[in-house]
N, C-alpha and C positions, 0 to 999 in steps of 0.2 A: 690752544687746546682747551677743552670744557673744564669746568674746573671738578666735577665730580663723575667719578671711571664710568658712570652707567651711559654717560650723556654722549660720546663716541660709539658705544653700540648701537645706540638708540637711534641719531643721527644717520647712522652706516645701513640702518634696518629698515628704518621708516626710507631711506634714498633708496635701497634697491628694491624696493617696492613701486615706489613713483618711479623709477627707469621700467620696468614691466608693464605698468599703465599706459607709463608711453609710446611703448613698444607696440602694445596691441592698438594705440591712436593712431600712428602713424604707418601701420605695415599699411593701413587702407591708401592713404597717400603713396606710400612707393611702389605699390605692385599697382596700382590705377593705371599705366601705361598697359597692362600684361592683361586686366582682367575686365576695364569696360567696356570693350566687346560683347563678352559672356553673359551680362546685364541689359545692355541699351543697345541692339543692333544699331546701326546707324551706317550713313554713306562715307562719312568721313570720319577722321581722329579724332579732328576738333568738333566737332557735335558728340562723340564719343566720350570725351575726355570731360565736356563741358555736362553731361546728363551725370556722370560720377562726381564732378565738384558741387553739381548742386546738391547729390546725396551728403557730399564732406559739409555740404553749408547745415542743412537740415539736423545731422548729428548736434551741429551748434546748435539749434533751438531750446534741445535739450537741456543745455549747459546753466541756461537761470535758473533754470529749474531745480536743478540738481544740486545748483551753487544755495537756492533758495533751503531745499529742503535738507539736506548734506550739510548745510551753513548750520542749521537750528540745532539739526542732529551733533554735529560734533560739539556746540559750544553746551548744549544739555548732556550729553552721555559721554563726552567724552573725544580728546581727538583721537583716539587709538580705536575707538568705535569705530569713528564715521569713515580712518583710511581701511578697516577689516570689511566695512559696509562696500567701499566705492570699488577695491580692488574683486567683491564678490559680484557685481553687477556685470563691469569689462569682461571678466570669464567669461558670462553667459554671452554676450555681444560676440565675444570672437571666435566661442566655437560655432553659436549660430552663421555665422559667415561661412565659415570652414566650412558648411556641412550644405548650406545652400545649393540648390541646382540651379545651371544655368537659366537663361532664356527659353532657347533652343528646348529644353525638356520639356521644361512648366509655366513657358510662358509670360504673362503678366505679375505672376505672384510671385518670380524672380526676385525682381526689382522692388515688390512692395516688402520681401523677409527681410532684402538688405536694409532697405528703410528703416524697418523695426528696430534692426539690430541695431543700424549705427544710432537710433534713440535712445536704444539704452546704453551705448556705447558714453553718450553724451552726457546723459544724466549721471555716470558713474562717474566722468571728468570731470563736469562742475562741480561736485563736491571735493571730489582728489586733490584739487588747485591751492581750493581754503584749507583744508584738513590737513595738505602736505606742506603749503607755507606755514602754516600757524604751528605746527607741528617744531616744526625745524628751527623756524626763527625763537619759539619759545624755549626748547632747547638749547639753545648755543646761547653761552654766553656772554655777555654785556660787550666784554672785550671783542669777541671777532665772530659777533653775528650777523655781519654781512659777510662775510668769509664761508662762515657755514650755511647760512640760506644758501646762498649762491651755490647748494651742491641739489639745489633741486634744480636749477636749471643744468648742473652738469648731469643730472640724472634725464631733467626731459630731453637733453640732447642726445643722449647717448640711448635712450630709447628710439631716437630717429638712426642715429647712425647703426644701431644693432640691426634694424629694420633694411634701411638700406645696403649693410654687411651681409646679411643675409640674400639681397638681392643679388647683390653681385658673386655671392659662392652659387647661388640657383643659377646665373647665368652662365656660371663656368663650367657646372658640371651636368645641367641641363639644357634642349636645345631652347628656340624661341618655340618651338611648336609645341615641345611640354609642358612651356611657363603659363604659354596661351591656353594650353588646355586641360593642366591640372595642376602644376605647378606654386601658380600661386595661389593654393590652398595651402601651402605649407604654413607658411608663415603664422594665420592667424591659426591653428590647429596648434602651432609650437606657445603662441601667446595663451590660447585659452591653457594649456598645460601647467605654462610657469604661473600665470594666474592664480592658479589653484594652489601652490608652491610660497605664495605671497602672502598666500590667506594664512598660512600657517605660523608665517613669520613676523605678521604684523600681530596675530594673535597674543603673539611674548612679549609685545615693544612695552615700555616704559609710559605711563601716561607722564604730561609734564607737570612739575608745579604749580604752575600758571594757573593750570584749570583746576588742579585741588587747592589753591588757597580761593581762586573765584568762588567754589563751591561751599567749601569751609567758609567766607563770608555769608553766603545767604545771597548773592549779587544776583540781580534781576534777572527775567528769563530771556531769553536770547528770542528775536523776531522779530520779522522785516518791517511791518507800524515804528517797532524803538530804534531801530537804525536808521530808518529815515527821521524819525521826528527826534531822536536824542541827537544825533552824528550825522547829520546831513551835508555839512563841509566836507568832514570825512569822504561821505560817501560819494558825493560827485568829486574829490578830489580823484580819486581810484577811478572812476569812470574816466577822467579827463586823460589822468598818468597813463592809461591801455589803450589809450585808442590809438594814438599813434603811435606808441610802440607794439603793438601785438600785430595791427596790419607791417609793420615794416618786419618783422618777423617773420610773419608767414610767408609776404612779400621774399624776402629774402633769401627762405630754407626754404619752404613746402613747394611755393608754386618755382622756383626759380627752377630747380631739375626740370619741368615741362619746359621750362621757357627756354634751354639749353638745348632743348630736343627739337622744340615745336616752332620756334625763331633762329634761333641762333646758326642749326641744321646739324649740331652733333649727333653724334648715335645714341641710343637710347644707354648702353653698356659705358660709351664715355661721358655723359652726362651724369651717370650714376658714380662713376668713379670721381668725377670729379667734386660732385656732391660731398662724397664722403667723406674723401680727405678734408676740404673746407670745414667741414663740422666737425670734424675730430680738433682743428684747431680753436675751431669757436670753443668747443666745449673744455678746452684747455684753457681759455681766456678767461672764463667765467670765475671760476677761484681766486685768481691774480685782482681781478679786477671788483670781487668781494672784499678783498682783503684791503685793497686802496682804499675803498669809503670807508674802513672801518679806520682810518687815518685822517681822512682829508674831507669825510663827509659824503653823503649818498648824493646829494643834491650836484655837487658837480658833474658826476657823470654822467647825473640825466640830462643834464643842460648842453653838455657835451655831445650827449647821441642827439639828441633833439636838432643842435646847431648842422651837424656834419650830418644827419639825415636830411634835412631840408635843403643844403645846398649840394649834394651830392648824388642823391638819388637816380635826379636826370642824368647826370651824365654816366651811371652806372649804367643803367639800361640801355642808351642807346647806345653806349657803347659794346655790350655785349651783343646787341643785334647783328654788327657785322666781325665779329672776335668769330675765328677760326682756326687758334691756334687755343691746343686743351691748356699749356699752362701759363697762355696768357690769360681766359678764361678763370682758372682756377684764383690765381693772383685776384682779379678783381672782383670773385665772389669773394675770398677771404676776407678786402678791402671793406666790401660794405655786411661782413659779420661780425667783424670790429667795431664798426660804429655802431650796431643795434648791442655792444654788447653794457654800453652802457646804460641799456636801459633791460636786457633780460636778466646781468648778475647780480642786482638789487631791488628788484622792482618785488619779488614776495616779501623781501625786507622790511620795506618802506609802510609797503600795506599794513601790515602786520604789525606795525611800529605807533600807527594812526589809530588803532582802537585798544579800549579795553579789554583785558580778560573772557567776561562775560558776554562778550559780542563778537571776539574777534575774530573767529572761522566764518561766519556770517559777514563781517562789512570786508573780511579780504572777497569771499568767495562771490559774492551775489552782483556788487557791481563790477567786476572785474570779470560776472560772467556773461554780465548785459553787453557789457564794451568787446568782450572777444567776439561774441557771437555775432552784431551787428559789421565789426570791421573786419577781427579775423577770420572767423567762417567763412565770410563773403567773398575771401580775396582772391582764390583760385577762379569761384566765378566769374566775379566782376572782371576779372583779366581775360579770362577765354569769351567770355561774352564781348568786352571790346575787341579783341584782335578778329574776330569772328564776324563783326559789324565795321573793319576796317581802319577803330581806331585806337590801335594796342596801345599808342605814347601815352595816351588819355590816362592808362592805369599808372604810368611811372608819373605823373601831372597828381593824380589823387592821393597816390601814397607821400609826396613830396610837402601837397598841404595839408595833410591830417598830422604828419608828423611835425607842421609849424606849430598847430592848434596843441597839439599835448606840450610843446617848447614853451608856452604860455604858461601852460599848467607849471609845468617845470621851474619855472622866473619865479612864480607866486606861493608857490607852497612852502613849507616850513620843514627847516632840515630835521629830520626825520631821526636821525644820530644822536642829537642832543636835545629833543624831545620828545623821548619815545615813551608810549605809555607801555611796553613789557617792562613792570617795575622789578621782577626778578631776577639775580644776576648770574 
């Protein structure tokens, strides 16, 4: 428990804000079965499916960006700024979506608003990431701030799972031909809403410590020239730490619902449910598994995901290729969100733990938003683009050695626990 009563509110307020963030990230991933039709005519799903992931990859572009300029902003004005900044960007992103007309009405400029949107969807994330780790881990204290980071990823998860909760009440009380056809506009009209809802509630949070003793020092000004040239171990360590964990993430939750549908040959309704459930555990995992490094060290678990991603990967997929029973399916996606969860229930920790005060919304956010954007973002494509050119194994083959290469990273870094520069307790 924090050791002073503000720091529980503050934690609980800054997390249901990052859950809202995520929520409006991710409703585009789960209704992408229902609505890239409506954007990309096309002759087939998977042409379909693959014109909407590269819009999901594109939203990533945004993300350095945002991690860049969202980085500077929080570590100068404040992290309570920069989450009232990123949660008021997502608004705009997901009522613009809501409100988009099809194809079929207006044609080409469809596809170029959704573009728009999910850029600044992007750019309001990259900064979220920095501003909501730095935030949290600077918050919680000394004793069980991996316990408490680790509730931003029960927060990003659970913005996945609201997102797909919500899918599956639209599918139960609407038909497939309402979701197709107006349906999934709910979701992001309900996200631009609560958005708005966020904005008010981040507006009260607590700034931390951290950043008013930075500031009361006089501590240098925060910007991407002093992060690479003061902290550049730092900084490609974080590049290194994300790569292969954020692809086996996205690997694992985002694109794996298609691959339940789109391979496997589930229905799209039990691919969802099964989703769900799996992630309601993941994201019950994340706490348990915060609270172990704050005992035993962060470094083992990343060593741990690292190990049992690399050797495990392969036979998760091809096994689910011919899985046709839903809870033998279910079983073995929970299998492999187990093992990425030692690297999602610590990993804003860890970052967060690698720099100083004065820099450290910036060195979490900006390479953490280079390495999502090049492996996360990508991975829906790079998946439907290989199955699509007849060599789907290729992608379980790539996510397998990216997460060897971060396993290295993992061996050679410094426990993070017992050298952390958040010197505040």
């Amino acid at each position: 428990m924090p050791a002073h009563p503000h720091r529980l509110r503050s934690i609980l307020g800054g997390s249901a804000g990052n859950l809202v963030e995520w929520y409006d990230w991710y409703a585009y991933s789960a209704f992408t079965l229902y609505f890239a039709h409506a954007f990309f005519p096309a002759e087939d799903r998977t042409a379909q499916l693959l014109s909407a992931a590269a819009v999901f990859a594109v939203g990533f572009l945004m993300r350095p960006i945002g991690g860049w300029l969202m980085g500077i902003y929080a570590d100068r004005k404040g992290r309570k700024a920069g989450l009232t900044l990123s949660v008021s960007l997502m608004c705009t992103g997901s009522l613009a979506i809501a409100l988009t007309p099809t194809y079929a009405q207006i044609g080409p400029v469809a596809p170029l608003v959704l573009v728009v949107a999910r850029m600044v969807q992007g750019l309001s994330l990259g900064g979220e990431y920095g501003a909501s780790a730095t935030y949290l881990s600077e918050m919680a204290g000394r004793r069980h701030r991996g316990f408490w980071s680790s509730f931003q990823y029960v927060t990003l998860i659970a913005g996945q799972l609201t997102a797909l909760a919500l899918l599956l009440l639209l599918q139960a009380v609407l038909t497939e031909a309402q979701i197709d056809a107006w349906g999934w506009r709910i979701p992001f009209a309900i996200g631009g809403v609560l958005a708005v809802i966020v904005f008010w509630i981040r507006r009260r949070l607590a700034e931390t410590e951290s950043f008013e003793n930075a500031q009361a020092a006089d501590a240098p000004r925060s910007g991407a020239l002093a992060l690479f040239r003061d902290h550049p171990r730092e900084a490609l360590t974080v590049m290194g730490l994300t790569a292969g964990g954020t692809l086996a993430f996205y690997a694992y939750s985002i694109y794996l619902q298609k691959f339940l549908a789109n391979t496997s040959g589930f229905t799209r309704e039990t691919a969802s449910t099964i989703m769900t459930a799996a992630l309601f555990l993941f994201m019950c995992a994340q706490p348990l598994a915060g609270a172990l490094s704050d005992r035993i060290g962060r470094k083992p678990l990343m060593v741990g995901f690292g190990v049992l991603g690399l050797v495990f990967t392969w036979p998760i997929f091809t096994t689910l290729e011919t899985v046709r029973d839903p809870w033998t399916a279910f079983a073995i996606v929970c299998a492999a969100l187990l093992i990425v969860t030692g690297y999602t229930s610590i990993n804003a920790v860890v970052k967060a733990e690698l720099f100083p005060a004065h820099i450290r919304a910036l060195g979490v956010a900006f390479p953490y938003a280079l390495a999502n954007t090049i492996f996360g973002g990508t991975a829906e494509a790079v998946a439907l683009w290989l199955k699509d050119h007849g060599l789907e194994r290729g992608f379980y083959a790539y996510v397998a050695a990216l997460i060897g290469l971060s396993l290295i990273v993992y061996l050679r870094m410094p426990e993070t626990r017992d050298q952390s520069r958040i010197v505040e307790d």
